[in-house]
N, C-alpha and C positions, 0 to 999 in steps of 0.2 A: 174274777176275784174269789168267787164262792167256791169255785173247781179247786184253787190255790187251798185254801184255806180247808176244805176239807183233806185235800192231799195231805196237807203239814199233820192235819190232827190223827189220820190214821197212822202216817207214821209213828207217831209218837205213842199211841196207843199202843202198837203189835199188831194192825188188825189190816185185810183188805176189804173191801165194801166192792160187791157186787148189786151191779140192778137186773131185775128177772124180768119178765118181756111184762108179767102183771103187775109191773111195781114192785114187787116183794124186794128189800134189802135183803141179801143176803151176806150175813155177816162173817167172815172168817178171821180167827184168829191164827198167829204162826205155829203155835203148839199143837194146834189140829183141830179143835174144838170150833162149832159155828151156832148161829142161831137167826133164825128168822124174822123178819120183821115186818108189818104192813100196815098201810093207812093208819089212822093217828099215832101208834107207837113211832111208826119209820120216820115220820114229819118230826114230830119229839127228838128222837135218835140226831137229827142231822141240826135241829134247830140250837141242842146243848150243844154240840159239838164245836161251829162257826161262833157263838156265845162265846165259851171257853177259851179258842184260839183268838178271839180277837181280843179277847182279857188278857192273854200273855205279852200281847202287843206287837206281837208278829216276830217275836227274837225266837227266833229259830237256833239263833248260835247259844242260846239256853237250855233250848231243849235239850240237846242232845250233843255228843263229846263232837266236837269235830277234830280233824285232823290235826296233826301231832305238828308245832310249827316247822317251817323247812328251815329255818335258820338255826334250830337245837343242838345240829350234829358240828356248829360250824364254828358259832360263837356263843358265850354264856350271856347271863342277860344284862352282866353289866358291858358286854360287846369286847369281852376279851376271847383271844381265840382258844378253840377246845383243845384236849392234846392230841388228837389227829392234826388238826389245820396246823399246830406246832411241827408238826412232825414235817408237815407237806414243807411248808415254811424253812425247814432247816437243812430241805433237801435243796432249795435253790441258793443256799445263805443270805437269804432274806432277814435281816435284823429289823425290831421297831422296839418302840416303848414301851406294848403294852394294850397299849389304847387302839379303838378301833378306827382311829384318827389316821395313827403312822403305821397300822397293817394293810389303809386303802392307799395310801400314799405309795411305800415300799410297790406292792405287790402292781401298782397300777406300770412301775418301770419295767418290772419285769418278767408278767405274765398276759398282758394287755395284747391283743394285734394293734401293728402298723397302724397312724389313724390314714382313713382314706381305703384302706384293704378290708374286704368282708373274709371270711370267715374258708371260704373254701377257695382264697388267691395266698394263704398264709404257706409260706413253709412249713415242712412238715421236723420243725423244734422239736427238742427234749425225747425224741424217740427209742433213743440208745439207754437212758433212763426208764423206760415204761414201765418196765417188770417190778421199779420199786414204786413207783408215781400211780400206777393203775388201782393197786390195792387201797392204799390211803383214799382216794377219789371214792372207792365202794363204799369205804367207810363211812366217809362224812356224808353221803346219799345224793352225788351224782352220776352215778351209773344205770343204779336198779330201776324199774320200773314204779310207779306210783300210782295207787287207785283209790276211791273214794272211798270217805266214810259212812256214808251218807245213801239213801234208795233214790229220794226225791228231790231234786231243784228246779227252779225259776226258771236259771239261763243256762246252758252248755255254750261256753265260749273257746273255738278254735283260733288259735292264734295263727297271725299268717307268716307266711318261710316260703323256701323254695317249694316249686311242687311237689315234689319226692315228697317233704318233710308234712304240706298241708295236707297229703294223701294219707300219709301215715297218720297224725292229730284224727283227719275224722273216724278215719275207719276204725281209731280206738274210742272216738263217740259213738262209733253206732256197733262196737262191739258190749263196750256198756251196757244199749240200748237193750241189747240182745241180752243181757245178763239181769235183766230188770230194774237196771237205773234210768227214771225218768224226768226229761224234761220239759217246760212249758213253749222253753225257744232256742233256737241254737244260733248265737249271733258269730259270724265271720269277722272277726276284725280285719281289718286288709287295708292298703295305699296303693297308691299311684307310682309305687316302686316298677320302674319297666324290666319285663323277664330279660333274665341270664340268657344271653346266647346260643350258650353251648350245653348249661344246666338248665334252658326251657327252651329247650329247640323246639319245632312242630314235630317230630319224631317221639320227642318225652312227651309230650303236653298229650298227645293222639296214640300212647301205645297202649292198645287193650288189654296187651299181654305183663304191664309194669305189676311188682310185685304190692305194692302197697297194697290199694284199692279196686276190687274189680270193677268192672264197668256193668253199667245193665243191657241185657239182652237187646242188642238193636240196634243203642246207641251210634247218634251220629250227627257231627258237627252241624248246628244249623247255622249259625252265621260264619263271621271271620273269627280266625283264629284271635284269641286275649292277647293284648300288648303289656298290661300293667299283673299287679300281685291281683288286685280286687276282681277283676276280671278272669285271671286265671282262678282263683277260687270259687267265681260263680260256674264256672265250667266242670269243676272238679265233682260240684254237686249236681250240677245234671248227671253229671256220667256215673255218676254213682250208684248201683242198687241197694235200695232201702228198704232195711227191715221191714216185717210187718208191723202195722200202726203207725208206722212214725212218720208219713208223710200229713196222716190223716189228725194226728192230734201234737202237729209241733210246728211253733212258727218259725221263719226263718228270716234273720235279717243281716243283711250284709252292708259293712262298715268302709265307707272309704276316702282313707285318710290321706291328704293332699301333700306332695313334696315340700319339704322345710327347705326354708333361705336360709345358708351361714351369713356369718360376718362380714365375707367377703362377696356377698352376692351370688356363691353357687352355690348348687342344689343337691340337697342329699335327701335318701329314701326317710320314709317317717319310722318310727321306731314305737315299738311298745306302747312306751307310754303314750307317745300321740295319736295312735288308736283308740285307745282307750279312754282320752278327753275327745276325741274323735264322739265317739260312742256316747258320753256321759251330753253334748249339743244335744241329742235324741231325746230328752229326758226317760231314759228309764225307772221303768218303774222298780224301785228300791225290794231284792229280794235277793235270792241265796242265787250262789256263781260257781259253777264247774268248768275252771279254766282247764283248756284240754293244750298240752303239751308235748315237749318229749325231752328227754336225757340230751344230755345236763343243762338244759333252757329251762328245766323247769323252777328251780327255787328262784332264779331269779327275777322269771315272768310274775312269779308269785310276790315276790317283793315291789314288782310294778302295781301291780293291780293293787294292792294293800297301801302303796304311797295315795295314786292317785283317786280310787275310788271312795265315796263317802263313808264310813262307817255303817251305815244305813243296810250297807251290804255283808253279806256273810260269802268268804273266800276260801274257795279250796285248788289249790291247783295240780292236776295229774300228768300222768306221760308214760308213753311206751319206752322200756330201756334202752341205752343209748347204744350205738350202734359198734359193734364188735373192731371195727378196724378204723373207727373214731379217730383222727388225731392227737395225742396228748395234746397240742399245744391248744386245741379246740375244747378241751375241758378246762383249760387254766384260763383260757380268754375269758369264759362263758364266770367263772367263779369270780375272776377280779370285777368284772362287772357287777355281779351279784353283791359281791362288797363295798363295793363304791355304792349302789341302791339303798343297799340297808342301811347304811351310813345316812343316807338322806332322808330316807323312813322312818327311823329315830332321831332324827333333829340336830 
């Protein structure tokens, strides 16, 4: 708690704090400037410091600006749509009211996938359209890449996907990592979803040569090959090489969240959100969240996490940009969903 809490307070300060092998603080500011510290100043120095931050009350989402929300470019705040999403809107002739009511309605006919079909069994729709549908998507901010506001947080949360996708998620954690954003713990959210056949064959799952993630030096399956998402994500991270530091100062906890009954007694893969109450059984300890994503899953992961999680937490969610030969109808699924979230997010 006191590593936290001093982390929050340099932040907020400008400053990083080094310890010398004699104890000596060494203090560094970002503008360049430092100064030295030892025995009872240095005690003083750290004792105002944890005082201070725990006087703010741990609102972190005070201190400092965070991220710009993902819903701004989409809807306004009384949840009417912007004039981009009009635009999108009047390329499909999509009519509603107004309200964010009969834009989740409309839009759920006619840009939703098949129910029962994931995401990469869709036809590939509205293609002959791209060259006007692509542009507007950039606009309202599901194409480009998204990155933090922030140096320091609590949890780095990779969300789970196909391999491909959970390869791509960390390796933009631990390129972060690399760029000196830090965190306390890196939770895997993941279910009992069982791998794609053809898209987690043992050829995917075991190719050292796959473009995401490299593998580390050596690497090599110790037991059986993964059956489910949670499993192939604990595998993902063995095989991963890890920055310097970040094995040695970062927890790692992997989430896994059990197949849901319908109505009708079958079973479907857990989704988002039930990761994420998944996750909250655990009791975490309430602090800042770097939800790690990717194009165009990211606003509306981020609208998960914001439903489900308590206030208590402070949410940001990021993502590598979306992939160049993308499906259109795979950015319009991904948005009407997001709409229908938000809708539930605001009540």
């Amino acid at each position: 708690m006191l590593k936290r809490l001093l982390a929050k307070s340099f932040s907020v300060f400008c400053v990083n704090v080094k310890k010398d092998k004699d104890g000596t603080l060494i203090i560094l500011h970002r503008k360049g400037f430092f100064m030295y510290l030892r025995g009872k100043k240095a005690g003083l120095f750290l004792f105002f410091v944890v005082i201070l931050v725990s006087g703010l009350g741990g609102c972190e989402m005070a201190q400092s600006k965070e991220q710009a929300d993902l819903a701004d470019n989409v809807l306004d705040k009384q949840g009417r749509p912007t004039e981009t999403l009009q635009k999108l809107l009047d390329l499909f002739g999509i009519e509603h009211d107004g309200t964010l009511e009969s834009v989740v309605a409309e839009t759920q006919k006619v840009w939703l996938r098949p129910a029962g079909k994931e995401r990469w069994e869709v036809a590939l729709l509205h293609e002959g359209n791209r060259e006007q549908i692509l542009p507007l998507l950039k606009k309202i901010g599901s194409v480009d890449a998204i990155f933090p506001s922030q140096k320091n947080y609590q949890y780095g949360v990779v969300l789970g996907a196909l391999v491909s996708r959970v390869r791509s998620r960390f390796a933009f954690l631990l390129d972060l990592w690399k760029k000196g954003i830090r965190f306390d713990e890196v939770v895997f959210l993941g279910g009992e979803r069982p791998l794609h056949a053809t898209l987690e064959s043992a050829d995917l799952l075991l190719d050292p040569n796959n473009k995401e993630l490299p593998f580390s030096e050596g690497w090599r399956l110790k037991e059986k090959l993964p059956e489910t998402e949670t499993e192939m994500m604990k595998m993902v991270f063995d095989q991963a090489e890890l920055p310097e530091g970040f094995a040695e100062n970062v927890n790692v906890t992997f989430v896994d969240a059990q197949m849901q009954q319908r109505a009708d007694g079958t079973l479907r893969r857990p989704t988002t959100n039930d990761t994420v109450e998944k996750w909250l059984e655990q009791n975490p300890e309430p602090g800042s969240c770097l939800f790690v994503s990717n194009q165009p899953y990211t606003r509306r992961q981020d609208s998960v996490a914001r439903t489900y999680l308590p206030k208590r937490f402070s949410i940001e969610t990021v993502g590598s940009q979306a992939y160049q030969d993308l499906p259109i109808v795979t950015f319009l699924d991904s948005l009407a969903r997001w709409l229908y979230q938000e809708k539930k997010r605001r009540g």
